[in-house]
PDB file as gemmi writes it, atoms N, CA and C in Angstrom:
CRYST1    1.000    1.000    1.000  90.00  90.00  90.00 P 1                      
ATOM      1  N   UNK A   1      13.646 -31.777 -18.298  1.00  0.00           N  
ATOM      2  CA  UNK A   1      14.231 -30.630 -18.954  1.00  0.00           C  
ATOM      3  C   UNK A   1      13.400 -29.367 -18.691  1.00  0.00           C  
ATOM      4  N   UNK A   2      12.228 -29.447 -18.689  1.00  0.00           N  
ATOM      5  CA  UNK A   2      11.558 -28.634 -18.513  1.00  0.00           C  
ATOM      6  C   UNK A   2      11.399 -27.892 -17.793  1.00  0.00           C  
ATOM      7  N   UNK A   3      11.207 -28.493 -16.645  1.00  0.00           N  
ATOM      8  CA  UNK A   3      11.284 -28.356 -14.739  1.00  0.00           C  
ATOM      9  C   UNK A   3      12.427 -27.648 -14.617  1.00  0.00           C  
ATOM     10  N   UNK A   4      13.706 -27.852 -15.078  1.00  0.00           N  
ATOM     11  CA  UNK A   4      14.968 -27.161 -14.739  1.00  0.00           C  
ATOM     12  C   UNK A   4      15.196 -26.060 -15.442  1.00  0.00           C  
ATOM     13  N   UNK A   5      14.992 -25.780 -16.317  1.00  0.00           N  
ATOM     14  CA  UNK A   5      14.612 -24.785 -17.090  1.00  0.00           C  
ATOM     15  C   UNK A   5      13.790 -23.457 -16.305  1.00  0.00           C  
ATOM     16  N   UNK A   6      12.672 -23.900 -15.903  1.00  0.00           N  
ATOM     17  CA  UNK A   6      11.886 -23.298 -14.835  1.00  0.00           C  
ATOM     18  C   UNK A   6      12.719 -22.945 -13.633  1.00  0.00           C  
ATOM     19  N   UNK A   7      12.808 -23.862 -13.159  1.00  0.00           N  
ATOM     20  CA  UNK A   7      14.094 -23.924 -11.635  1.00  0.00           C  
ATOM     21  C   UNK A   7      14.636 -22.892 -12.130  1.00  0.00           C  
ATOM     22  N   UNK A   8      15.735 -22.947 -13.211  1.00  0.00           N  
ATOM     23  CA  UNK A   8      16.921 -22.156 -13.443  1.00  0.00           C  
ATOM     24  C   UNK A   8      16.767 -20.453 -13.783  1.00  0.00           C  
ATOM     25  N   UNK A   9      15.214 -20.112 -13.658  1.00  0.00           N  
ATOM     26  CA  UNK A   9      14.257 -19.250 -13.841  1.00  0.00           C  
ATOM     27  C   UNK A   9      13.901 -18.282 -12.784  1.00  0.00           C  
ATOM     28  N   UNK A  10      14.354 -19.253 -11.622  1.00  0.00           N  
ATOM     29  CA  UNK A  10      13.859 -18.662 -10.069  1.00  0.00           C  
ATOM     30  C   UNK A  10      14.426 -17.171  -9.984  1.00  0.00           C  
ATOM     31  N   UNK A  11      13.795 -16.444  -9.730  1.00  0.00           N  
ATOM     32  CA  UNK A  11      14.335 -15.036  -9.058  1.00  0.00           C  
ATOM     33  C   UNK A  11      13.940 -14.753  -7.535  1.00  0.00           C  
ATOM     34  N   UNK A  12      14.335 -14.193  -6.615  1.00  0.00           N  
ATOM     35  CA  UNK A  12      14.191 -13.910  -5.391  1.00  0.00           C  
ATOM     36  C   UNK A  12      13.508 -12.701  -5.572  1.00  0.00           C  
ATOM     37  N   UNK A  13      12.763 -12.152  -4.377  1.00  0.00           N  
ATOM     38  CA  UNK A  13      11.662 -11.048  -4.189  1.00  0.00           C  
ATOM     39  C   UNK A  13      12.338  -9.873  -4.586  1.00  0.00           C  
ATOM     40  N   UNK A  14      13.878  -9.805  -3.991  1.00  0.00           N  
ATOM     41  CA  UNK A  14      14.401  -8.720  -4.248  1.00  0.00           C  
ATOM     42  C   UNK A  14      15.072  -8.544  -5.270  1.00  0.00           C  
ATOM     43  N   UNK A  15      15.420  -9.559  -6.217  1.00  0.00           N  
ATOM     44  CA  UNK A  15      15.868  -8.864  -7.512  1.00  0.00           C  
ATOM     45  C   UNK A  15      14.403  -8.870  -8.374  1.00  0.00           C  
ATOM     46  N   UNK A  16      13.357  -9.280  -8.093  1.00  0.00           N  
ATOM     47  CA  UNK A  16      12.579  -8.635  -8.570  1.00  0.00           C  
ATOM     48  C   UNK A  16      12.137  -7.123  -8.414  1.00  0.00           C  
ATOM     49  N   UNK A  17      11.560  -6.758  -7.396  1.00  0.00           N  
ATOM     50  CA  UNK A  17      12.209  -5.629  -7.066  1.00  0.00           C  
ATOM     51  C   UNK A  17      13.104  -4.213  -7.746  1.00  0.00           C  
ATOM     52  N   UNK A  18      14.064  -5.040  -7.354  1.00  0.00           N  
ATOM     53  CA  UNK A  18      15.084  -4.003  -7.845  1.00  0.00           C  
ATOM     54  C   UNK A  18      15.351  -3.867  -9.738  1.00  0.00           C  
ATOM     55  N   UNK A  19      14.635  -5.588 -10.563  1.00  0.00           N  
ATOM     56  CA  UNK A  19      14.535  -5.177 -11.632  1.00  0.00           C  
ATOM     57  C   UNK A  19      13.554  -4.546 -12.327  1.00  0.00           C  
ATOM     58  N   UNK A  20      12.314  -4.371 -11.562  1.00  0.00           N  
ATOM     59  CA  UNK A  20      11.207  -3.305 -12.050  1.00  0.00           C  
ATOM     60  C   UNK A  20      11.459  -2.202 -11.279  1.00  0.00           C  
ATOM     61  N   UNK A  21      12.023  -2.031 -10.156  1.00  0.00           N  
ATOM     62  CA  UNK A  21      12.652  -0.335  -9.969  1.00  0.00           C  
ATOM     63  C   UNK A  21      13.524   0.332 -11.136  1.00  0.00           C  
ATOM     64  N   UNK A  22      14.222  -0.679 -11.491  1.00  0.00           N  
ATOM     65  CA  UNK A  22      14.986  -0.447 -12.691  1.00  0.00           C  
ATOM     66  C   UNK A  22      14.592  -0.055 -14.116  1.00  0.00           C  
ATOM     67  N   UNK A  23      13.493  -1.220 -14.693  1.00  0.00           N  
ATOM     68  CA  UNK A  23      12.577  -0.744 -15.817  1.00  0.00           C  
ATOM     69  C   UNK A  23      11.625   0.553 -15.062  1.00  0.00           C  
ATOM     70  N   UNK A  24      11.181   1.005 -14.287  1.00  0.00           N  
ATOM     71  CA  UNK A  24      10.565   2.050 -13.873  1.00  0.00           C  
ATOM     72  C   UNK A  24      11.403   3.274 -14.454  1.00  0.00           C  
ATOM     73  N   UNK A  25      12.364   3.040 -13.781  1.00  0.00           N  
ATOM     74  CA  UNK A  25      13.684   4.741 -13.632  1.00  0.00           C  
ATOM     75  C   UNK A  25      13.756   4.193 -15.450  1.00  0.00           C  
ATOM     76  N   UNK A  26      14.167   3.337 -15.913  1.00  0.00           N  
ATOM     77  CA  UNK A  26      14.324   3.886 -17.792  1.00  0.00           C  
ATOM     78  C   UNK A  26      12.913   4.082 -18.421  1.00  0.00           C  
ATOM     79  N   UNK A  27      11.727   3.915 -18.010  1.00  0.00           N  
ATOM     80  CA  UNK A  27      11.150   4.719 -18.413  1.00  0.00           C  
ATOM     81  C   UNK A  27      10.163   5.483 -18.278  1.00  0.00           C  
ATOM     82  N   UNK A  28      10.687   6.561 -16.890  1.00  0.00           N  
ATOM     83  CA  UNK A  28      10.197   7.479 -16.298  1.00  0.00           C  
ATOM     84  C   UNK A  28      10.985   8.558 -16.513  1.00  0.00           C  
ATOM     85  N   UNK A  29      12.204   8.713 -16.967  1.00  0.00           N  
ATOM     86  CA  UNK A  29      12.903   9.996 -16.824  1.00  0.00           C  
ATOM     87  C   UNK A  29      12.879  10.675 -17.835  1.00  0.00           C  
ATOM     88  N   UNK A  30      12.843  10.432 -18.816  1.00  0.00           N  
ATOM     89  CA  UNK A  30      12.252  11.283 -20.298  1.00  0.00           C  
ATOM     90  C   UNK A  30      10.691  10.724 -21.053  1.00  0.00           C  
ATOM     91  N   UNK A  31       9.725  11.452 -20.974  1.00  0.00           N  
ATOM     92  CA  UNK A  31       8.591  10.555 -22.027  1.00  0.00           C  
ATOM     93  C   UNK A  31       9.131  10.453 -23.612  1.00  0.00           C  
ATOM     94  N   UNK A  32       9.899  11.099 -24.004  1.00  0.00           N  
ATOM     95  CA  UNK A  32      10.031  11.369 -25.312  1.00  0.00           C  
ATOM     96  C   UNK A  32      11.291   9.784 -25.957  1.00  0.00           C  
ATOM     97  N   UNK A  33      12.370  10.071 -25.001  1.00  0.00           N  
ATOM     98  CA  UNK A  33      13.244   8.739 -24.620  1.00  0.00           C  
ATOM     99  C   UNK A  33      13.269   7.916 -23.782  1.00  0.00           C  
ATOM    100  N   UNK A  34      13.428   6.543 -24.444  1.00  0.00           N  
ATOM    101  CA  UNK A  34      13.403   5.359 -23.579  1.00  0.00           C  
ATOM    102  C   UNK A  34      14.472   4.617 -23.156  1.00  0.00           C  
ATOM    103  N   UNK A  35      15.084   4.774 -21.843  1.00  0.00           N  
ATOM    104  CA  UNK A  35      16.278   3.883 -21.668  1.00  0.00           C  
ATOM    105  C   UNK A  35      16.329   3.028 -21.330  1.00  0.00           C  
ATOM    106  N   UNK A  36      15.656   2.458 -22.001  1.00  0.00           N  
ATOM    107  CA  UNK A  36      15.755   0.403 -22.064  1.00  0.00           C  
ATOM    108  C   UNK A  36      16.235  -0.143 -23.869  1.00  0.00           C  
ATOM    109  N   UNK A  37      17.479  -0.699 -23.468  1.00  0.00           N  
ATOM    110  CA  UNK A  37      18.035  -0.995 -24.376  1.00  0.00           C  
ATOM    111  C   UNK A  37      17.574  -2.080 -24.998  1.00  0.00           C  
ATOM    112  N   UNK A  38      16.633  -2.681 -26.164  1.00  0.00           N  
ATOM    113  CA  UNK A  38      16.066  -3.810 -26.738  1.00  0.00           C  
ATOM    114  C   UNK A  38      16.715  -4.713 -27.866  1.00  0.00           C  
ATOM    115  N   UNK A  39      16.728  -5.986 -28.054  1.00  0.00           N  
ATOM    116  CA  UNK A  39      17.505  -6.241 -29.155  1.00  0.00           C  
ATOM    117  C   UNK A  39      16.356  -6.445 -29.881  1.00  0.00           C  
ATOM    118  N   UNK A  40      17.046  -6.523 -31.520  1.00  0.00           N  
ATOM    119  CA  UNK A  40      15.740  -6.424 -32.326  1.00  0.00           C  
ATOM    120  C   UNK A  40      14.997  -7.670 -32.803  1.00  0.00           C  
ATOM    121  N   UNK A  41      13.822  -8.355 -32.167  1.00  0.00           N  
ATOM    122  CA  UNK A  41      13.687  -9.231 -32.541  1.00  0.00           C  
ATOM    123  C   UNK A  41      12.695  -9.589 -33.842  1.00  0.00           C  
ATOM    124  N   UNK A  42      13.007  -8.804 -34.237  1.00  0.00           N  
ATOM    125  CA  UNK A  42      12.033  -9.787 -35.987  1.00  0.00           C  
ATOM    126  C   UNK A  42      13.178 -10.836 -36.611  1.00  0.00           C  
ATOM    127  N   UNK A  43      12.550 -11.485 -37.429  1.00  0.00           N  
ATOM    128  CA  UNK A  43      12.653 -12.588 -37.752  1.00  0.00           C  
ATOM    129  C   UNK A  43      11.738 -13.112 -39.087  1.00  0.00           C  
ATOM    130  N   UNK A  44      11.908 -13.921 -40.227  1.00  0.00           N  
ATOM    131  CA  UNK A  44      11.486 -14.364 -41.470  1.00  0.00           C  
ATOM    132  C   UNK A  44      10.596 -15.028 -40.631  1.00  0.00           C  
ATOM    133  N   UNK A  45       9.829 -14.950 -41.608  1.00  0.00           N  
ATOM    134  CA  UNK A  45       8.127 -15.272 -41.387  1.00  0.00           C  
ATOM    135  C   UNK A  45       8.274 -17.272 -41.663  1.00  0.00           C  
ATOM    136  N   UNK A  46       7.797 -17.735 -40.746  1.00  0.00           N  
ATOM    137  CA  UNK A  46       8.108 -19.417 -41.007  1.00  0.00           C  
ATOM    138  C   UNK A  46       7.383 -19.791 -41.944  1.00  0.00           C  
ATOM    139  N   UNK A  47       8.107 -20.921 -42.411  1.00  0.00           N  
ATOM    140  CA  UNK A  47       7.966 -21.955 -43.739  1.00  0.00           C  
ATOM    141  C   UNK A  47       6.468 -22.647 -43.608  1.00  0.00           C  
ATOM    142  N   UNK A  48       6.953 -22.937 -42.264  1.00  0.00           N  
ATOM    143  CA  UNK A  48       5.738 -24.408 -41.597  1.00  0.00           C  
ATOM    144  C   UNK A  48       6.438 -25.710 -41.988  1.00  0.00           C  
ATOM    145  N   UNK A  49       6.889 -26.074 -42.442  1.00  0.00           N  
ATOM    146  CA  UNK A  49       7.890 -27.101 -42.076  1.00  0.00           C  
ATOM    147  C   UNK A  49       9.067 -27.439 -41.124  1.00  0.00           C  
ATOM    148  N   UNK A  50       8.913 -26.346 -40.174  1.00  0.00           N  
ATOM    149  CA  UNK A  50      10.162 -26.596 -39.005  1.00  0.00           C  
ATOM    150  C   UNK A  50       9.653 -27.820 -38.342  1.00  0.00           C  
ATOM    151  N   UNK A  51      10.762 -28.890 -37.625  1.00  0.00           N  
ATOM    152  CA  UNK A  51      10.639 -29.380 -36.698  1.00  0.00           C  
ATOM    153  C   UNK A  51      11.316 -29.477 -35.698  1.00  0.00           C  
ATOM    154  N   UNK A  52      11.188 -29.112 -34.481  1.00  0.00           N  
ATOM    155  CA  UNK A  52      11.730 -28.355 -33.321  1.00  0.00           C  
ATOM    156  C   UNK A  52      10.982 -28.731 -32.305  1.00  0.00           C  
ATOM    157  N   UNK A  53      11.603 -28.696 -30.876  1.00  0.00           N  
ATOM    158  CA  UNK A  53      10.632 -28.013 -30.113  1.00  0.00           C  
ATOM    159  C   UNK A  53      11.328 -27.009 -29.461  1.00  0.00           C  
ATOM    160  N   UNK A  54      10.336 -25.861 -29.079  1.00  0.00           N  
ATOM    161  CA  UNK A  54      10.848 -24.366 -28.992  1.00  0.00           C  
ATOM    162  C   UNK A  54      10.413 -24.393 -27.664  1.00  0.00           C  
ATOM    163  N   UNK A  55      10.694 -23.453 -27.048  1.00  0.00           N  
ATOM    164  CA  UNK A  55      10.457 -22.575 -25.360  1.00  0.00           C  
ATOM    165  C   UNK A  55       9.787 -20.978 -26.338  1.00  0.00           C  
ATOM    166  N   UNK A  56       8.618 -20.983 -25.877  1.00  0.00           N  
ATOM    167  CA  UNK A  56       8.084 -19.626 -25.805  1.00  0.00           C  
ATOM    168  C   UNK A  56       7.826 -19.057 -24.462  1.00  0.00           C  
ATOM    169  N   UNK A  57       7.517 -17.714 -24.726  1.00  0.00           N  
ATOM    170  CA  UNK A  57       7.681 -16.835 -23.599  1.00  0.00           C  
ATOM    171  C   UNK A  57       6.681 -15.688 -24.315  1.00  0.00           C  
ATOM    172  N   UNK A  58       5.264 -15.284 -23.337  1.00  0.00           N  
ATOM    173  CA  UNK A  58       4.244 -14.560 -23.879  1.00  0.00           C  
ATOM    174  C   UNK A  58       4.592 -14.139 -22.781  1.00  0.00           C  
ATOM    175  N   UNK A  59       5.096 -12.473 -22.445  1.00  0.00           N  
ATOM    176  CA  UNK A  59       4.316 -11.424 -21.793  1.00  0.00           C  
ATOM    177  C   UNK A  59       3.249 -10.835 -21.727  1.00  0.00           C  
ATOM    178  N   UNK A  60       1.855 -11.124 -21.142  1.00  0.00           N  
ATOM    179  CA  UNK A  60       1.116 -10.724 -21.441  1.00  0.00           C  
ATOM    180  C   UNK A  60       0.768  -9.337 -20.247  1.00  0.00           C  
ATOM    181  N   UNK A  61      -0.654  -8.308 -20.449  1.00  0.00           N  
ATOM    182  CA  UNK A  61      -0.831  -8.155 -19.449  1.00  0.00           C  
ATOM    183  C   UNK A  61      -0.651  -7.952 -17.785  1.00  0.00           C  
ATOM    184  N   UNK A  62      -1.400  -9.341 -17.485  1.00  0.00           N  
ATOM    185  CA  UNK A  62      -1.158  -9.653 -16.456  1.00  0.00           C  
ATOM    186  C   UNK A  62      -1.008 -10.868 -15.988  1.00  0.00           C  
ATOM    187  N   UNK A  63      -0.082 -11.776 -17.336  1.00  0.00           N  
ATOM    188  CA  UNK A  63       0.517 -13.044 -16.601  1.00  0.00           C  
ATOM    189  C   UNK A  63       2.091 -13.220 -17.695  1.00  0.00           C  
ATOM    190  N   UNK A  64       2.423 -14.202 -17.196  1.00  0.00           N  
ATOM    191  CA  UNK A  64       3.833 -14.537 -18.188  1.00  0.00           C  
ATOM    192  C   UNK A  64       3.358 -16.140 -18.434  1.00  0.00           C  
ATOM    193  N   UNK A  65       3.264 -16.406 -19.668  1.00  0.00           N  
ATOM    194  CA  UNK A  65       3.321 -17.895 -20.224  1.00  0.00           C  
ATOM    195  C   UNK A  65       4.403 -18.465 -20.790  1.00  0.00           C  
ATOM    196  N   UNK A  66       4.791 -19.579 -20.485  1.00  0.00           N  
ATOM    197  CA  UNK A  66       5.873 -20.325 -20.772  1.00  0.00           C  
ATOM    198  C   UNK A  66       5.047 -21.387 -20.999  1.00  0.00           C  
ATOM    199  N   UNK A  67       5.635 -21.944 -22.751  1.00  0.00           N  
ATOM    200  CA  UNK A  67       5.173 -22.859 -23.383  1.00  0.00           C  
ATOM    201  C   UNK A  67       6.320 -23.724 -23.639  1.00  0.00           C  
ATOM    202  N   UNK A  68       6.004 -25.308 -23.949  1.00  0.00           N  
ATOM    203  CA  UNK A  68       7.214 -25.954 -24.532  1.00  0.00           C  
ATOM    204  C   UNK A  68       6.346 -26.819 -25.617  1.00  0.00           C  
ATOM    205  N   UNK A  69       6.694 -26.549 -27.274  1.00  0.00           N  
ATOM    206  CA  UNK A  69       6.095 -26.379 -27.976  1.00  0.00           C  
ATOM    207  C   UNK A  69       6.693 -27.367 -28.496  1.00  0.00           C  
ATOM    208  N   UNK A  70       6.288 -28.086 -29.615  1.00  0.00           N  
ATOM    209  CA  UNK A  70       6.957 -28.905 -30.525  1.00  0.00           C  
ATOM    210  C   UNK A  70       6.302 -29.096 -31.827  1.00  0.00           C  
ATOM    211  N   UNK A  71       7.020 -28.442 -33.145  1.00  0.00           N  
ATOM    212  CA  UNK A  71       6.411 -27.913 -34.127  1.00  0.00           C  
ATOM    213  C   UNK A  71       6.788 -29.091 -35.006  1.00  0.00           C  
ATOM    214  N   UNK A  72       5.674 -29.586 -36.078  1.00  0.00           N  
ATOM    215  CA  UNK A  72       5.666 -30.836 -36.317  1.00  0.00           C  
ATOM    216  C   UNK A  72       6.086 -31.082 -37.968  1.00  0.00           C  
ATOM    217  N   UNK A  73       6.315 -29.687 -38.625  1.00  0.00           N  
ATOM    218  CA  UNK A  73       5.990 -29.519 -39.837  1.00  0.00           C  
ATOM    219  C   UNK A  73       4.736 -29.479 -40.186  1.00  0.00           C  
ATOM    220  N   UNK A  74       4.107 -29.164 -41.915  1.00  0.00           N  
ATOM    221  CA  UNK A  74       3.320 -29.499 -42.004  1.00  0.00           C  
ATOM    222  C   UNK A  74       1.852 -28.318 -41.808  1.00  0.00           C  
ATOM    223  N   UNK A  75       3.096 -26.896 -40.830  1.00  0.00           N  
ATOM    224  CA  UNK A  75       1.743 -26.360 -39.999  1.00  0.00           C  
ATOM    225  C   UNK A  75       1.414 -26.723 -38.914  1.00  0.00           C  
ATOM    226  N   UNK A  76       1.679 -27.787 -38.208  1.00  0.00           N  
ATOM    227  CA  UNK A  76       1.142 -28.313 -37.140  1.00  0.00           C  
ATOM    228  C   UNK A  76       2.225 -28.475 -35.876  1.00  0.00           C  
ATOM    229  N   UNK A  77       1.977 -27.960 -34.730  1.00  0.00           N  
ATOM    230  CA  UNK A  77       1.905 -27.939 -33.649  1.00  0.00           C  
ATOM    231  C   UNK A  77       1.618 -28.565 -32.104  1.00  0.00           C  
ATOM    232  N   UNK A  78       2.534 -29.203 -31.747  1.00  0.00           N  
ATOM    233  CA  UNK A  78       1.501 -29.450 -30.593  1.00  0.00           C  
ATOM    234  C   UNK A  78       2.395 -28.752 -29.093  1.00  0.00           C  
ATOM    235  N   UNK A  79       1.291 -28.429 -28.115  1.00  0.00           N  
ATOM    236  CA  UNK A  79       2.019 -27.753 -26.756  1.00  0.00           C  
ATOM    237  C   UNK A  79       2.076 -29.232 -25.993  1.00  0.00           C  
ATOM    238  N   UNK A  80       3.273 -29.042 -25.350  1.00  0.00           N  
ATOM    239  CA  UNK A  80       4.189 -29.980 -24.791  1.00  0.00           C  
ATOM    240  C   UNK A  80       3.793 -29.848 -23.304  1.00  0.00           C  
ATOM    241  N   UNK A  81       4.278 -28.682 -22.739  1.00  0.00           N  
ATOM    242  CA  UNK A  81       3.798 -28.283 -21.621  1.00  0.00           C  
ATOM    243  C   UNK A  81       3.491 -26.481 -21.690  1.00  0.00           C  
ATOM    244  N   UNK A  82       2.758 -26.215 -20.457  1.00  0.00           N  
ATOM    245  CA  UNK A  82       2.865 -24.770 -20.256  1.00  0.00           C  
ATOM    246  C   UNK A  82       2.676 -24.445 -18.667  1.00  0.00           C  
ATOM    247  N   UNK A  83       3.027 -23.146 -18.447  1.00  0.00           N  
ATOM    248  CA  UNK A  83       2.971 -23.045 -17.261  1.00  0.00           C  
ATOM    249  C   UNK A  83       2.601 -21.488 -17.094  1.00  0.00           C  
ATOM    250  N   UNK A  84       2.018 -21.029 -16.474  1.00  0.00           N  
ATOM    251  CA  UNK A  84       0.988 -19.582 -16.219  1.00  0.00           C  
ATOM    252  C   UNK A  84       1.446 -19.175 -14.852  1.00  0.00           C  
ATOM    253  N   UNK A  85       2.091 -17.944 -14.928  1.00  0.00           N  
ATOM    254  CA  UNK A  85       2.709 -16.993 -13.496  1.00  0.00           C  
ATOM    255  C   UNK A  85       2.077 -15.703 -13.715  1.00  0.00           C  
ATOM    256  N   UNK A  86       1.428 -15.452 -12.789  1.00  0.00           N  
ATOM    257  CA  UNK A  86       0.543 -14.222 -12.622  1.00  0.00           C  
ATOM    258  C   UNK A  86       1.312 -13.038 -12.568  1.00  0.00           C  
ATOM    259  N   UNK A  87       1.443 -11.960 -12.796  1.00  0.00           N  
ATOM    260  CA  UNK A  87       2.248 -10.932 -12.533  1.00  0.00           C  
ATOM    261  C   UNK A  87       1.925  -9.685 -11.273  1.00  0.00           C  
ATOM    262  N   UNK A  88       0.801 -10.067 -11.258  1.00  0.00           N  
ATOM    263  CA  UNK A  88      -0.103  -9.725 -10.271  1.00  0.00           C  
ATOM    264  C   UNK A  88      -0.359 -10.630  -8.682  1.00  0.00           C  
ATOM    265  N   UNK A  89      -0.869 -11.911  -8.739  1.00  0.00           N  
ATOM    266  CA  UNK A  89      -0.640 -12.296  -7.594  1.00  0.00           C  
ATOM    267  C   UNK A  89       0.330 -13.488  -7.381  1.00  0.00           C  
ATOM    268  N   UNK A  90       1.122 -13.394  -7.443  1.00  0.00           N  
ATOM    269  CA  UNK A  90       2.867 -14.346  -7.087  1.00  0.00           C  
ATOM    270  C   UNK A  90       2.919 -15.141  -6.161  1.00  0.00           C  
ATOM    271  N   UNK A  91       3.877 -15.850  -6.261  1.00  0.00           N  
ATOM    272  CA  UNK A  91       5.010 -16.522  -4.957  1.00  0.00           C  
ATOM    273  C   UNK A  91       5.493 -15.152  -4.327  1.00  0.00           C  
ATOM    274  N   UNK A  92       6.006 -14.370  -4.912  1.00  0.00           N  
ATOM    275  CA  UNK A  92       6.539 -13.029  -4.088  1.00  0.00           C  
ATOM    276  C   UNK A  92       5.480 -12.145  -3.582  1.00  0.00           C  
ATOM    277  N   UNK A  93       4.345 -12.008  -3.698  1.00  0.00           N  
ATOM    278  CA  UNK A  93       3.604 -11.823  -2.992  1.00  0.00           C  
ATOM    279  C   UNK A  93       3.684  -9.791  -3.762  1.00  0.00           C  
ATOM    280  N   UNK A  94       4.007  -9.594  -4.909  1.00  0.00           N  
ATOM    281  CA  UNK A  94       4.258  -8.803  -5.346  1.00  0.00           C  
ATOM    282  C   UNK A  94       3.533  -8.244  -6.592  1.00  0.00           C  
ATOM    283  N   UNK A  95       2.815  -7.077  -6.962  1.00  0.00           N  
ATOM    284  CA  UNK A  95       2.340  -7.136  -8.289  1.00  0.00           C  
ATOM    285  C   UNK A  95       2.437  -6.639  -8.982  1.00  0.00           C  
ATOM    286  N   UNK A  96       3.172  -6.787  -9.560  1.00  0.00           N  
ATOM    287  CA  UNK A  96       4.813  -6.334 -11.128  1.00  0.00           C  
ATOM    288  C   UNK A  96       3.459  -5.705 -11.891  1.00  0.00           C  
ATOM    289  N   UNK A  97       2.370  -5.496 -12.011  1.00  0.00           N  
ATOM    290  CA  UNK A  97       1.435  -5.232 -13.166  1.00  0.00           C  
ATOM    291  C   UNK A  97       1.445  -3.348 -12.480  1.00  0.00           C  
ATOM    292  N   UNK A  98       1.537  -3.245 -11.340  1.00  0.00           N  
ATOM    293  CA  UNK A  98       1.088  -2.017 -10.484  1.00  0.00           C  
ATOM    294  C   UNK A  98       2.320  -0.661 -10.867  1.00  0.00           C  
ATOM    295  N   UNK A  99       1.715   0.397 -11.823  1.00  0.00           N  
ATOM    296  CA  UNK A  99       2.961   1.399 -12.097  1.00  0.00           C  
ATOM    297  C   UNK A  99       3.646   1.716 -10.463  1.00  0.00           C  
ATOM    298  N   UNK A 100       3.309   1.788  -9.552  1.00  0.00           N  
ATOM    299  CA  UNK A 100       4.203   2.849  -8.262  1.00  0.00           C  
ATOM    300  C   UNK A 100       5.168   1.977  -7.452  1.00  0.00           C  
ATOM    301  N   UNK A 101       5.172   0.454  -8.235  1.00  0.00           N  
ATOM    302  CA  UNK A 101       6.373  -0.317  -7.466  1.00  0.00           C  
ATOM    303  C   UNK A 101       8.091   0.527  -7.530  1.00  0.00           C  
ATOM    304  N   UNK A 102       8.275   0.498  -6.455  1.00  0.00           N  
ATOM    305  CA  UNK A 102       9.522   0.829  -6.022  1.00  0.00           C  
ATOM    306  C   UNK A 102      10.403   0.093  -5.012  1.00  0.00           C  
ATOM    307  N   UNK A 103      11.456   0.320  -5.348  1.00  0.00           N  
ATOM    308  CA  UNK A 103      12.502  -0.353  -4.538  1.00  0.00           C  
ATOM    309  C   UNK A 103      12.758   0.133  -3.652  1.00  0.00           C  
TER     310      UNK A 103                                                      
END                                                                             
């Protein structure tokens, strides 16, 4: 499940590319406005009794983490798997961290 998940994740060089040319132009053309449209994600603060396992997703910096988590109740936690993609040095050979990328 996991693996395909990932798989189903794949992007090619050029829609990468063309989707940080994209976040570039919304927010380069006004400093004051931002045209990147966000949905709002807050959310109630957890119980600690969920049991689940979740897909997280940390933007950090200069990597992207993908976790597969499985929350036990209780407070407790354990990571299932994870997987660490640099944003900086890639499979695409590209480094999404650098402001002057252009398409």
């Amino acid at each position: 499940m996991y693996k395909d998940i990932l798989k189903s994740l794949t992007v090619s060089p050029e829609k990468v590319l063309s989707i940080a040319s994209a976040f570039k132009s919304a927010l380069s053309n006004r400093p004051d406005v931002c045209g990147l449209k966000l949905l709002d994600s807050t959310c109630t603060r957890p119980a600690g009794e969920e049991q689940a396992e979740v897909l997280a997703l940390d933007f950090g910096g200069t990597n992207l983490r993908l976790l597969l988590i499985r929350l036990k109740g209780n407070r407790t936690y354990g990571v299932l798997k994870e997987h660490i993609i640099s944003l900086k040095h890639n499979r695409w050979g590209i480094d999404l961290t650098d402001a002057s990328i252009d398409s």
